[in-house]
C-alpha positions in Angstrom: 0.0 0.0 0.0 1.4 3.8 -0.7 2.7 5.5 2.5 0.6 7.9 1.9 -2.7 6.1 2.3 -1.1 4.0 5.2 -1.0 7.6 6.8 -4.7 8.3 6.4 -5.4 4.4 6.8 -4.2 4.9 10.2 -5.7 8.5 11.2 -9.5 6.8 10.0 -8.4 3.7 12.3 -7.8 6.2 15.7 -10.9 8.2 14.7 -12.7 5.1 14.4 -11.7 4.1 17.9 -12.6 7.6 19.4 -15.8 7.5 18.2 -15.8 3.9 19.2 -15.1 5.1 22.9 -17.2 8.1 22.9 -20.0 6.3 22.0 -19.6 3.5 25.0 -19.5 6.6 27.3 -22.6 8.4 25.8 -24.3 5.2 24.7 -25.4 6.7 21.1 -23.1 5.6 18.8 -24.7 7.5 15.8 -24.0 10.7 17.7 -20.6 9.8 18.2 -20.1 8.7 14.5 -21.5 11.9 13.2 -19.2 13.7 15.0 -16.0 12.4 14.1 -17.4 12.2 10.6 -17.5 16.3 11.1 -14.4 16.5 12.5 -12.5 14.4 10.0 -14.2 16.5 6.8 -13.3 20.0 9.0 -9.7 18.3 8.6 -9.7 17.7 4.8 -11.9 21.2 3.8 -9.2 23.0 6.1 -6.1 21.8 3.9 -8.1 22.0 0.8 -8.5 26.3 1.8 -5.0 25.9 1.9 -4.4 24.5 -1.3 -7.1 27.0 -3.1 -5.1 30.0 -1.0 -1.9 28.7 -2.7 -2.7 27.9 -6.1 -4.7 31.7 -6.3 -0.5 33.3 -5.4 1.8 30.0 -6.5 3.7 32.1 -8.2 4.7 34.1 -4.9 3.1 32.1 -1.8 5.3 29.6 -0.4 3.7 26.4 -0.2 2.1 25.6 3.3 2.9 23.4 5.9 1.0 20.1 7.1 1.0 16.7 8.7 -0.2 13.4 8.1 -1.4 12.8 4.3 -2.1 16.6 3.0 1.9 17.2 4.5 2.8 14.6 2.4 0.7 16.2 -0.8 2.5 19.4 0.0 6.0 17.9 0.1 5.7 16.6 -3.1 4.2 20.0 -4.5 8.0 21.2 -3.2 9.3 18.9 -5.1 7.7 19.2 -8.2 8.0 23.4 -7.8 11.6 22.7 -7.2 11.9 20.8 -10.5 9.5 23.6 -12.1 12.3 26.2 -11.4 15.3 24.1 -12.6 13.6 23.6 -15.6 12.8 27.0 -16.1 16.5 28.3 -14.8 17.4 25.9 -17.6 14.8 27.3 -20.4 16.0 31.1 -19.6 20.0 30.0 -20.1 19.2 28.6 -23.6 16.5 31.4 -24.3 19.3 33.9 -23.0 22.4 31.6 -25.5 19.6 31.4 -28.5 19.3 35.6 -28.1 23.2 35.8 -28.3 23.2 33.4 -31.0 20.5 35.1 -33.1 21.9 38.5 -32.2 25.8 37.2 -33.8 24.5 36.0 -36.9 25.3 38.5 -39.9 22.2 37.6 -41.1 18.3 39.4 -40.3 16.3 37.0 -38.3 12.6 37.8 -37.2 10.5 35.1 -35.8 6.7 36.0 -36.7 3.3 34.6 -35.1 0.3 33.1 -36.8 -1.1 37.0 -37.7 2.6 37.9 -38.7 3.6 39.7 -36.2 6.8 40.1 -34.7 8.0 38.0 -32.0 11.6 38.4 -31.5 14.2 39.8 -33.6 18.3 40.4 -34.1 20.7 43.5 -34.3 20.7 42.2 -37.9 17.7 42.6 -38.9 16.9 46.2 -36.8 19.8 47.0 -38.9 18.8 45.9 -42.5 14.7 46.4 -42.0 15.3 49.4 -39.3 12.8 47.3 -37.0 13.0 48.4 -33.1 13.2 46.1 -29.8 10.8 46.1 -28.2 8.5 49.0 -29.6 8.0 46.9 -32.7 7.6 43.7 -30.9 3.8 42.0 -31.5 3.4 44.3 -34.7 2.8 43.0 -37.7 5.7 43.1 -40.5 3.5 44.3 -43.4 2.7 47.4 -41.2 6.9 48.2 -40.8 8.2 46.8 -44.0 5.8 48.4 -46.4 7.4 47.4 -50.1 4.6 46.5 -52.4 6.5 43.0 -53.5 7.3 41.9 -49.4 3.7 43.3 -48.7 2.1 40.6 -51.8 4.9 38.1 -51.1 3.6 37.4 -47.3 0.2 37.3 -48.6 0.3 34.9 -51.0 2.2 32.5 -49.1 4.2 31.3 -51.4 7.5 31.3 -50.0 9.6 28.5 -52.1 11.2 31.2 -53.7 13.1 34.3 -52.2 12.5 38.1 -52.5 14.7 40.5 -53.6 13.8 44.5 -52.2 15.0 47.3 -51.3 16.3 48.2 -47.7 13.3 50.2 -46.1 16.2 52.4 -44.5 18.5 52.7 -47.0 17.3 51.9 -50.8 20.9 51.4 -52.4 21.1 48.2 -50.0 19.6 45.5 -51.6 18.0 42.4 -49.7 17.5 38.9 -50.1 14.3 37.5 -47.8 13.4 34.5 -47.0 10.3 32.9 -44.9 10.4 29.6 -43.5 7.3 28.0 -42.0 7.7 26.3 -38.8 6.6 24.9 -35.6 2.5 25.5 -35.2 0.4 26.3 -38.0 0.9 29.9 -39.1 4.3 30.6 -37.3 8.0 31.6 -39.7 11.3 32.6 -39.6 12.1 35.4 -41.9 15.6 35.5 -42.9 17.5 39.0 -44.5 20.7 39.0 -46.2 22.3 42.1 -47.3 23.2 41.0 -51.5 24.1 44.4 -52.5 27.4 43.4 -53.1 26.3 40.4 -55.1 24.1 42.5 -56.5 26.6 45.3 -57.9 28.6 42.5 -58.9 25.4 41.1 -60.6 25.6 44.6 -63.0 29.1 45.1 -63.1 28.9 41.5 -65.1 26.1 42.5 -67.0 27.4 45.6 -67.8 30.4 44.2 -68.8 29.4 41.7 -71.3 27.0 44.3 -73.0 30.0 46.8 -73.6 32.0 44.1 -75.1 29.3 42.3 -77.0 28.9 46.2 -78.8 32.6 46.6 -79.2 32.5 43.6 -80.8 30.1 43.9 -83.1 31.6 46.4 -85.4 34.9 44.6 -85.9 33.5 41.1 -86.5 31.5 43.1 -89.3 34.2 44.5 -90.6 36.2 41.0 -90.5 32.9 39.2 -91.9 32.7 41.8 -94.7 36.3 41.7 -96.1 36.0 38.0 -96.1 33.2 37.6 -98.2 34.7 40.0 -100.3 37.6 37.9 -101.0 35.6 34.8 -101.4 33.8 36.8 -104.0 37.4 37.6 -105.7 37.8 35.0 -108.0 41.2 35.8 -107.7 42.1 34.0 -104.7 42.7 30.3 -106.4 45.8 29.8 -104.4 46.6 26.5 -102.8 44.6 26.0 -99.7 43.8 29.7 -99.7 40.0 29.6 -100.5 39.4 27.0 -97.9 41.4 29.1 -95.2 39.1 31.9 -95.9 35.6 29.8 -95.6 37.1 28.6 -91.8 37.7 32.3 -91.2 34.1 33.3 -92.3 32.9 30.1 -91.0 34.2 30.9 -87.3 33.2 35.0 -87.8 29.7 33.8 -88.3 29.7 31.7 -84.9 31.2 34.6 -83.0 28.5 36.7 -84.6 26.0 34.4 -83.2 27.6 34.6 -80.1 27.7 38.2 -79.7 24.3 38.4 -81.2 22.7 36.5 -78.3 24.8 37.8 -75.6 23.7 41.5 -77.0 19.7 39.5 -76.6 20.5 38.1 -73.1 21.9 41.8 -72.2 18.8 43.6 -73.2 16.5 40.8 -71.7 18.0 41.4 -68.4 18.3 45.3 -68.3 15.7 46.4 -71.6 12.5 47.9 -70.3 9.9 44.6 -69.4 7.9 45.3 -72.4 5.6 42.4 -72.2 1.6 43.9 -72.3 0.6 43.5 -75.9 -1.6 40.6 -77.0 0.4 38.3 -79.1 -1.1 36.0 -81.8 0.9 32.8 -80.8 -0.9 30.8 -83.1 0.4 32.7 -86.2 3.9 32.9 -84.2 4.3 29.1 -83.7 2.9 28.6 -87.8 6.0 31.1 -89.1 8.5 29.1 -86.7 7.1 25.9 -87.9 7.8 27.5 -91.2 11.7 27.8 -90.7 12.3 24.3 -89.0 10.6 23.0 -92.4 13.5 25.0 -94.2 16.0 23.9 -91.8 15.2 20.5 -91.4 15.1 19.9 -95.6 12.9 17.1 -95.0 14.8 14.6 -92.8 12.3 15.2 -90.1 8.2 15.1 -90.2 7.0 17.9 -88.2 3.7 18.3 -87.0 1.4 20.9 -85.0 -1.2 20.8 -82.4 -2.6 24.3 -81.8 -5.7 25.6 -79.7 -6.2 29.0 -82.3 -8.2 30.6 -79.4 -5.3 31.5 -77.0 -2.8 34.7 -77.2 -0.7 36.0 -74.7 0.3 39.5 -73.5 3.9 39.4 -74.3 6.3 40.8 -76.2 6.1 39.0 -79.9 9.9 39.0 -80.4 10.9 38.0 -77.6 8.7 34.9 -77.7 9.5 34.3 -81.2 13.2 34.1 -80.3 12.5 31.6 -77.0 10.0 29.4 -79.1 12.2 29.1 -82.2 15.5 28.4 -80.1 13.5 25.1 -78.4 12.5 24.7 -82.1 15.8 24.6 -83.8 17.2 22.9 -81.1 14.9 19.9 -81.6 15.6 19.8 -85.3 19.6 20.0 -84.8 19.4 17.1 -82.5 16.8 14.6 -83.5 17.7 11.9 -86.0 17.1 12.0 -90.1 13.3 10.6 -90.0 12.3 11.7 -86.5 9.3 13.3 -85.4 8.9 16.9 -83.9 5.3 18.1 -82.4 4.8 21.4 -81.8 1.9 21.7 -79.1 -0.4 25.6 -78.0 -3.0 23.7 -75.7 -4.7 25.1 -72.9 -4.2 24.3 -69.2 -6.1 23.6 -66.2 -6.9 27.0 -64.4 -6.7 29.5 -67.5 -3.0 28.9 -68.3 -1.6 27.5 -71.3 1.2 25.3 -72.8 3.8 25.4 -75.6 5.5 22.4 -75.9 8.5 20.9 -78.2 8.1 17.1 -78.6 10.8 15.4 -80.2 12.3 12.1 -81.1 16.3 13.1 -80.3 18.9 11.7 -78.1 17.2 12.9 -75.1 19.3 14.5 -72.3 21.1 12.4 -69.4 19.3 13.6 -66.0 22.7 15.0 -64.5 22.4 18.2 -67.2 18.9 18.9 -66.6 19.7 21.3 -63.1 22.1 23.3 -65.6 20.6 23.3 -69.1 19.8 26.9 -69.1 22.8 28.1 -68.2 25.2 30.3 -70.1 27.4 28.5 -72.7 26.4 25.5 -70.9 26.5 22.3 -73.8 25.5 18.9 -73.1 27.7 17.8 -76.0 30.2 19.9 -76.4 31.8 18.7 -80.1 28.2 18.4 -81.7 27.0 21.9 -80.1 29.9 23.6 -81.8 29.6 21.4 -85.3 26.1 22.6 -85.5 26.9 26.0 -84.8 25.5 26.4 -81.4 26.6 29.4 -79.1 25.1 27.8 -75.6 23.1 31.0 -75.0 19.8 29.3 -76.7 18.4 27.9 -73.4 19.5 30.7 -71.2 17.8 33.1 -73.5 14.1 31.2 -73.4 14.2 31.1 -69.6 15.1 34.9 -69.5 11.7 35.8 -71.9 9.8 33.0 -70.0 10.8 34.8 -66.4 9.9 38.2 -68.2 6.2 36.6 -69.0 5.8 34.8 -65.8 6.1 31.6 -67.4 8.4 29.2 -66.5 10.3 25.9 -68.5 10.1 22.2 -67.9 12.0 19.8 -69.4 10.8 16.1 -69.6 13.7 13.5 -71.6 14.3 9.9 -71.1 18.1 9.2 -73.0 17.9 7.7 -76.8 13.2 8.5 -76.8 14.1 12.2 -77.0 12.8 15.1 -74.9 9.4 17.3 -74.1 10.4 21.3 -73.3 6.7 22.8 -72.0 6.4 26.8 -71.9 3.7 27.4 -69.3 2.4 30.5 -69.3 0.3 31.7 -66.1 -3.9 32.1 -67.1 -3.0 36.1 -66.2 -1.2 36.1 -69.0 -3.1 34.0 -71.4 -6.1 35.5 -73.1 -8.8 34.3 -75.3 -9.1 35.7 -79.2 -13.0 36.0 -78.9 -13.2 37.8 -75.7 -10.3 40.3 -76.8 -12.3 40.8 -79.9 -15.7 41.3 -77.9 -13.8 43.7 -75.5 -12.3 45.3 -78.4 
């Protein structure tokens, strides 16, 4: 049995024999029983005051003294309270190292309730966001950090990608912020980093390659000019000379290219986002079906799938170059008697696809995460033998980002490969309502 109810085991045993006694002396042995009933409820309702007294001040009342069973209750309350305040001595030292952590990181950190509002927050980010401890505290972000793009970004949610603004404090800094969900439903971490440097660096490259790309230009012209002018001369018969001159015009014309679609990649990435005019893709995806028919000289059948009904607010040349790059591409590398489908279907939710089907070599899976990047060749030998400059991907992801679309690329090795355009339904539009509104 627990010592504890051996304790009141033995207190109801002596009451029992008191009333036992009192009721041989007074002969009524109810009498007797009701009163030591009485007296042994007084005994419990009396600790139980003291109980309610000390659970209304726990925080500040010590806990009270008592014998028998309720001193044992009371004795293990010390105990437990004792444990209480280790365990909370122990939650303030890693409360008070996660602070000094959080306030040495070189990066903003702001933890943010369910409603957004802040929580707790580092010298970083007081510094980057010019948020203040603890007047801001409990305040929600939107109403401190009050960019447009941050202001839309927490209220869509959608927080796979980061967010590039301005300082609030100072607008040549540029930021990098990040949410991450945690912990109970509605609760984040928003993370700043200072990228202005990366940033700068970002246009110092850009910059760069657009100055050279137009210094370039001219003298390749020139180079490409005399060339054919000499090829033209039928006097240059010499040994070996003629050939000599159709590698030199042979490699001017690839560095052409090349500067050509770095000079496209430069504008696409500082040119004004001109992409609001309704553009009849239809008609756009029959003239580059059009060219791929010249290009391919019949080795390949090429066929079309196209929903007439859908345009897009874009820019048409823009789109013309990212569709006929994925175009091209498919004819250079698919096989003499493979097929090509050229798809313009609509999509769940108001958005629509264009999609390059063909029957090629397919791409290994270890390219895929770096296809669009600059200069960037699966095949290195057979990019340059057809001509390639490894800017045609990089350029179609640069239009798609400017039209909110974005690329996928589906390919299983020697079946060939799938490259979808989706376009979101804000950008797609229907030919008969634009005529009706019109």
């Amino acid at each position: 049995m627990n010592e504890l109810w051996k304790l009141e085991f033995w207190r109801l045993l002596i009451l029992v024999v008191v009333a036992v006694l009192i009721g041989a002396g007074t002969e009524n042995y109810t009498l007797a029983a009701l009163f030591v009933i009485a007296f042994y409820l007084g005994l419990h309702l009396r600790e139980l005051a003291k109980l309610s007294a000390w659970l209304a001040e726990y925080r500040s009342a010590p806990i009270p003294e008592s014998t028998g069973a309720w001193g044992r209750v009371f004795d293990r309350l010390r105990g437990v309270q004792r444990h209480h305040q280790t365990d909370l001595e122990d939650l303030r030292r890693s409360l008070g190292r996660y602070r000094q952590i959080s306030k040495a990181l070189p990066d903003g950190a702001v933890t943010l309730g369910s409603h957004d509002e802040i929580e707790l927050l580092n010298d970083a980010a007081t510094a980057l966001l010019g948020l203040k401890e603890p007047q801001d505290v409990a305040s929600p972000i939107t109403n401190l950090v009050r960019d447009p793009k941050f202001v839309t970004y927490m209220r869509d949610g959608k927080f796979e990608e980061a967010l590039e603004i301005p300082s609030p404090i100072d607008p040549r800094l540029q930021l990098l912020l990040r949410v991450v969900p945690y912990g109970d439903v509605g609760r984040k971490l928003l993370l700043i980093r200072d990228v202005t440097r990366l940033h700068r660096l970002e246009e110092m490259r850009r910059d760069f390659i657009a100055n050279v790309s137009h210094e370039m230009k001219s003298p390749l012209t020139v180079v490409k000019g005399y060339v054919e002018s000499l090829l033209d001369d039928g006097r240059v018969s010499g040994p070996g000379q003629r050939e000599r001159l159709q590698q030199i015009e042979q490699q001017t014309e690839r560095m052409c290219r090349i500067v050509n679609d770095l000079l496209t990649l430069s504008n696409l990435e500082t040119g004004p986002p001109d992409v609001s005019v309704p553009v009849d893709i239809p008609a756009l995806i029959r003239s580059v079906e059009k060219e791929a028919e010249e290009l391919s000289q019949g080795r390949h059948e090429i066929s079309t799938d196209i929903d007439e009904t859908l345009f897009v607010l874009g820019n048409f040349n823009q789109l013309y170059s990212a569709f006929s790059n994925l175009v091209f591409n498919a004819v250079h590398y698919t096989p003499t008697q493979g097929k090509i489908v050229l798809r313009w279907i609509a999509e769940d939710g108001g958005g629509a696809r264009f999609a390059v089907t063909d029957t090629g070599v397919g791409i290994q899976a270890e390219h895929l995460p770096r296809l669009t990047e600059r200069f960037y060749r699966v095949d290195t030998a057979r990019s340059r033998e057809l001509g390639g400059t490894g800017l045609g991907l990089a350029i179609v992801k640069h239009v798609l980002l400017r039209h909110g679309a974005h690329l996928i690329i589906g390919t299983q090795p020697g079946e060939g490969s799938t490259f979808n355009c989706r376009f979101p339904a804000d950008r797609v539009i229907d030919r008969e309502a634009m005529k009706s509104s019109a």
